[in-house]
C-alpha positions as CSV (number, residue, x, y, z in Angstrom):
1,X,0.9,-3.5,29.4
2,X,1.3,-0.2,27.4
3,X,1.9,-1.2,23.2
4,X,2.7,1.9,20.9
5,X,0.8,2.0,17.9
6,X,3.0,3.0,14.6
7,X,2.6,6.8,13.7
8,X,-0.3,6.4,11.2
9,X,1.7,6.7,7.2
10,X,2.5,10.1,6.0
11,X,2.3,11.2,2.5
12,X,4.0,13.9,1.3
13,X,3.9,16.1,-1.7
14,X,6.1,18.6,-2.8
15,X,5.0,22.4,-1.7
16,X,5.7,23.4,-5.5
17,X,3.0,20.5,-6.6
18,X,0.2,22.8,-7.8
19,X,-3.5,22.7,-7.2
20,X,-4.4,20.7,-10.7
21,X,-3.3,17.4,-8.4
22,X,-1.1,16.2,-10.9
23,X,1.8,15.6,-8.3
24,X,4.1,13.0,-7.6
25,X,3.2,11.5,-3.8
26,X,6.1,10.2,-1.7
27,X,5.4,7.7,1.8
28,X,7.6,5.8,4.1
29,X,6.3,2.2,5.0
30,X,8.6,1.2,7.4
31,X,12.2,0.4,5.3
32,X,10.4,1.0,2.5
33,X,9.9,4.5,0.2
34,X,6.5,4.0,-1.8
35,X,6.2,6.8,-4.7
36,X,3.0,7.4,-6.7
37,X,1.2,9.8,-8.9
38,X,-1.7,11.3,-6.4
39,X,-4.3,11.1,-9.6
40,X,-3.8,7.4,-9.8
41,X,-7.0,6.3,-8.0
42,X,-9.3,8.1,-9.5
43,X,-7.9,7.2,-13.0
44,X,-8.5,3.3,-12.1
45,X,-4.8,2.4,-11.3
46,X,-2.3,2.1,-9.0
47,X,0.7,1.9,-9.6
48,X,3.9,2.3,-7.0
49,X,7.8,2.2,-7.3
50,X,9.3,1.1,-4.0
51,X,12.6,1.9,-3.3
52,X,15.1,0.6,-0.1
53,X,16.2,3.6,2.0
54,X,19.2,3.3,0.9
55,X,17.5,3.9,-2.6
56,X,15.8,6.8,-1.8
57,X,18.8,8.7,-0.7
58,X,21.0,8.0,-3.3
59,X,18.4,9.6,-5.3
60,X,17.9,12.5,-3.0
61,X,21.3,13.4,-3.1
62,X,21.4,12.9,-6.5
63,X,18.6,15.7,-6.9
64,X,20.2,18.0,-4.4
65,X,23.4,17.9,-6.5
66,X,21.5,18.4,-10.3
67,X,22.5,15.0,-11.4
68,X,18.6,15.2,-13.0
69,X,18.5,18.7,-13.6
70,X,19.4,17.6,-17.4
71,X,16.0,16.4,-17.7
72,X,14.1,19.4,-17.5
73,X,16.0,21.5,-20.2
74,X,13.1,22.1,-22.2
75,X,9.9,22.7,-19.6
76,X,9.1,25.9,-18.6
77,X,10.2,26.9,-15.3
78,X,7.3,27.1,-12.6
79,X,5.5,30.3,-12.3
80,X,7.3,33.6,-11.4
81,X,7.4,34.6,-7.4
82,X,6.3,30.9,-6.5
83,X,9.4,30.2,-3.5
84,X,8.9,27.4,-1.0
85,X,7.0,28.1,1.6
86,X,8.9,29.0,5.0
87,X,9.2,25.5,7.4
């Protein structure tokens, strides 16, 4: 008997985080969307918002539209030339 093994858990961070490691980590756990900061072991905590997929793309879509864009109205843009990389 053949058993498949679950994909080992990916975590993804965006490809405008930069180097510093100050970045916000994203990971799917089955039917569950587990966000972090990526500093937050070595600081001595760990903390984690999970969200239901359902969650996570109303809030997707809410960032594809600018629903939060109001919150960034006074931070500096990121650095001139940086596009996303090519998929």
């Amino acid at each position: 008997m053949v058993t498949e093994q679950s994909p080992k858990p990916q975590v993804i961070r965006s490809s405008f985080c930069y180097n510093h490691g100050d970045c916000v980590e994203v990971e799917r756990r089955g039917d569950v969307i587990a966000v972090r900061h990526s500093n937050a072991d070595w600081r001595g905590y760990r903390v984690e918002l999970l969200f239901t997929l359902d969650e996570w793309r109303a809030f997707v879509a809410g960032v594809n539209v600018g629903d939060f864009d109001p919150l960034l109205v006074d931070v500096e843009a990121p650095e001139a030339g940086h596009a996303h990389p090519a998929r």
